[in-house]
Each structure stands twice: as structure tokens, then as C-alpha cells.
N, C-alpha and C positions, 0 to 999 in steps of 0.2 A: 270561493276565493275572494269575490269582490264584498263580502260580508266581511272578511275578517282587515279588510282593506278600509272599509268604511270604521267599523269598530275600534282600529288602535286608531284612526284618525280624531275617531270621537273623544277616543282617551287620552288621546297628546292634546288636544284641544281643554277638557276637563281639569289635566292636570297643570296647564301652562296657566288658567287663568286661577285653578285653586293657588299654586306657587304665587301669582300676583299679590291674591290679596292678603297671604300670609305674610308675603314682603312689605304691602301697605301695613299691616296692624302693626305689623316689628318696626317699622320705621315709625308711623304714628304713636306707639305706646315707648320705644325704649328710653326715651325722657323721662316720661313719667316712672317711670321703672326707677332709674338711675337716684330720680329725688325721693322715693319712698325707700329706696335702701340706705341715701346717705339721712333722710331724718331717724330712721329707725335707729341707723348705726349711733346719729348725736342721742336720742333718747334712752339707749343704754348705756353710752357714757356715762349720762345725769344721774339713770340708775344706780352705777356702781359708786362714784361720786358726786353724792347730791349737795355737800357742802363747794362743790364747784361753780362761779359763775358764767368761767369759757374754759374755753379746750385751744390749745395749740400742738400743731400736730411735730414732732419733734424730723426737722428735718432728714431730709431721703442720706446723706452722709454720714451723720450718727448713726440711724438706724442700721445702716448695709455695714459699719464697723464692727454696731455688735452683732449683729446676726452672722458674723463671717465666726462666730463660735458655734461649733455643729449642737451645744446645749442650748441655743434659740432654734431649733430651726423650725418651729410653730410659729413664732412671730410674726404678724402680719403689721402690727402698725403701732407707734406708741402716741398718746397726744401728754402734754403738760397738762394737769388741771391747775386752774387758776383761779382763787377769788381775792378781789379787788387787787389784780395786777402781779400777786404772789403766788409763788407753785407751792401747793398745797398737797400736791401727791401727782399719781398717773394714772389714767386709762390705756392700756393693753389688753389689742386685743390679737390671738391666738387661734389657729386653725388644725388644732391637732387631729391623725385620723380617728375615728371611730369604728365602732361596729358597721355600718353602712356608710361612711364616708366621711370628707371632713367635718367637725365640728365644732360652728363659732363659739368662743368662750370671751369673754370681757370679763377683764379683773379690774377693779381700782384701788389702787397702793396707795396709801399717804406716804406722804414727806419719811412720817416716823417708820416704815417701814410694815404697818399694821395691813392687812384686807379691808376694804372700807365694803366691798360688794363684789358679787360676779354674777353675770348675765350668763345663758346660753342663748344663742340666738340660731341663727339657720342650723338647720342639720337634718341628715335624713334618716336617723335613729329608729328605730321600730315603735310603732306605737304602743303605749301601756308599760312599756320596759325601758328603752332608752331615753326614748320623748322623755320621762320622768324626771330627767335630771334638768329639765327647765323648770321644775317644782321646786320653791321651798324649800320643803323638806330633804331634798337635798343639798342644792347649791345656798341656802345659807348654811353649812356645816363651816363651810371657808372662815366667815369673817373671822375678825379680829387673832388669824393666826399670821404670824410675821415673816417676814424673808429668813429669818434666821432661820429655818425649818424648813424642811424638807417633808411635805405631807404623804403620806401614804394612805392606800385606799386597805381597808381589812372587810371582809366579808360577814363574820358575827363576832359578836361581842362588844363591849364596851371602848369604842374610840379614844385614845389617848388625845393628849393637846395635840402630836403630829400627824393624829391620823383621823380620819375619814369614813364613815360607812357605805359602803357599795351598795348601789339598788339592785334590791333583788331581782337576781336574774338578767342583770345588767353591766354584768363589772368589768368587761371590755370599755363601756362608755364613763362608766365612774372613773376609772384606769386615765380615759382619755382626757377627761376635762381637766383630772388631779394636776395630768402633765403639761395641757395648757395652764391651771394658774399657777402650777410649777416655775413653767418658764417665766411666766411675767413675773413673778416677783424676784426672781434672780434676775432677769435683766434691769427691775427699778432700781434691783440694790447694785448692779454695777453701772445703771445711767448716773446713779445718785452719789455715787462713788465711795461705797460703804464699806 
């Protein structure tokens, strides 16, 4: 009896000071953390709009206006892009769910209403199939298709201008980015008042 006395004493002991230093590292790193997602998050903006020289982020009351339409309700954030002082388009960005979870999507709209780019960023998509859609070959099928349009994803065949091809084996997640930069460009085209 006095074994198994000693033993869970050993293991409250092992696990109080494991808990410690797991609470040192989360306290020591979640800074570090915090500035490697907001750089990452600014160098997809840039990505989607590289003709951009800042970003402002379109205040928390605009945004919670439009998103109070259940056709945002991906939205996570929109900024102004700006070069030399003029809005030149948008960055939105979009958390629509996926096959395994949510999945970031960054669109950049111009002014004109055009896709200028889109990112996929975090997501925990399957690898070889959904991962895919931060390739390329997928995600530029977007560009240069406009808010006027409603894109759809089709499975085979040859993509009209409003539609999209699905990665194979993957059309849950093509499905899901479609309807993130879905929503971003109808919400540019109603920030932009079109």
C-alpha cells in the first residue's frame, strides 16, 4: 500500500513541475507566436495585393455592420489597401469551414472590383488533397474574375469564366475556399458601395 502511496506522490510531483514548464514555454513563446502570425498575416495581404503600400484595417463597426448579413458570416477581417495614401482595393480575409476545419483564405479585390490574388493560409486540410489548394494551380484560378460573379466550383471539364476546377479528390475544400472568396468579394462590392 505504502508503494502505491509513494508512486502517485512521485506522479503529482512529475506532473506539477511537467505543468510548470509547459506554463514557462506558453508564457515565454506566446509573443513570439502572436508577432509570427500578425507578420505572416501582413505578408499575405502583400501577396494578394502587391500593388499595395499599407493596409488599414477597416474598423470593428463597419465590419460587425456588414457581417450582421448571414452571407458574410466567413469574415474575419477586412483592411483598406492603400498606395500612396489612396484605396486601391481590399484585403479579406475569410475562415470558411473545410474538410478538417477552418480554412484561412485572403482574397485582394481592387477598387475595380477585379481578384488581384488569394492566399490560403492556416488550415488543417489533408495532406496531398486539400493542402493542395495553397498551390497555384489552384488558388490562381481566382484572379482577375470580378464581384460581379458568383464562382462556382465544377469537378471536370472545362471551367467557364464563373467557375473553378476542384482538386481532385478534394471538393469539400475547393467548395470551401470558393465560398470564402465568395464572400469577400461581395462584401468589397457592398464596403465599396456598388
Amino acid at each position: 500500500m505504502r508503494d502505491y502511496v509513494r508512486l502517485t506522490g512521485v506522479l503529482l510531483i512529475v506532473c506539477v513541475i511537467a505543468a510548470a514548464l509547459l506554463g514557462f514555454t506558453n508564457d515565454f513563446t506566446s509573443e513570439k507566436i502572436v508577432m509570427q502570425i500578425a507578420k505572416a498575416n501582413d505578408e499575405a495581404r502583400k501577396t494578394v495585393m502587391p500593388e499595395a503600400d499599407e493596409f488599414e484595417i477597416v474598423d470593428d463597426t463597419t465590419l460587425q455592420s456588414l457581417k450582421s448579413n448571414p452571407e458574410f458570416d466567413t469574415v474575419v477581417e477586412i483592411y483598406n489597401a492603400k498606395a500612396s495614401g489612396a484605396i486601391i482595393g481590399y484585403a479579406v480575409k475569410t475562415a470558411p469551414k473545410g474538410y478538417a476545419g477552418a480554412v484561412e483564405v485572403i482574397v485582394g479585390v481592387g477598387a475595380d472590383g477585379v481578384i488581384k490574388g488569394v492566399q490560403v493560409g492556416n488550415n488543417t486540410e489533408t495532406p496531398g488533397l486539400g493542402k493542395n489548394a495553397e498551390k497555384p494551380k489552384f488558388k490562381d484560378q481566382f484572379a482577375d474574375k470580378t464581384w460581379d460573379m458568383v464562382i462556382d466550383v465544377i469537378k471536370s471539364g472545362t471551367p467557364k469564366d464563373n467557375e473553378i476546377a476542384a482538386i481532385a479528390g478534394a471538393t469539400i475544400t475547393s467548395r470551401c475556399v470558393t465560398k470564402g472568396v465568395n464572400q469577400a468579394i461581395a462584401i468589397t462590392k457592398e464596403l465599396a458601395g456598388k
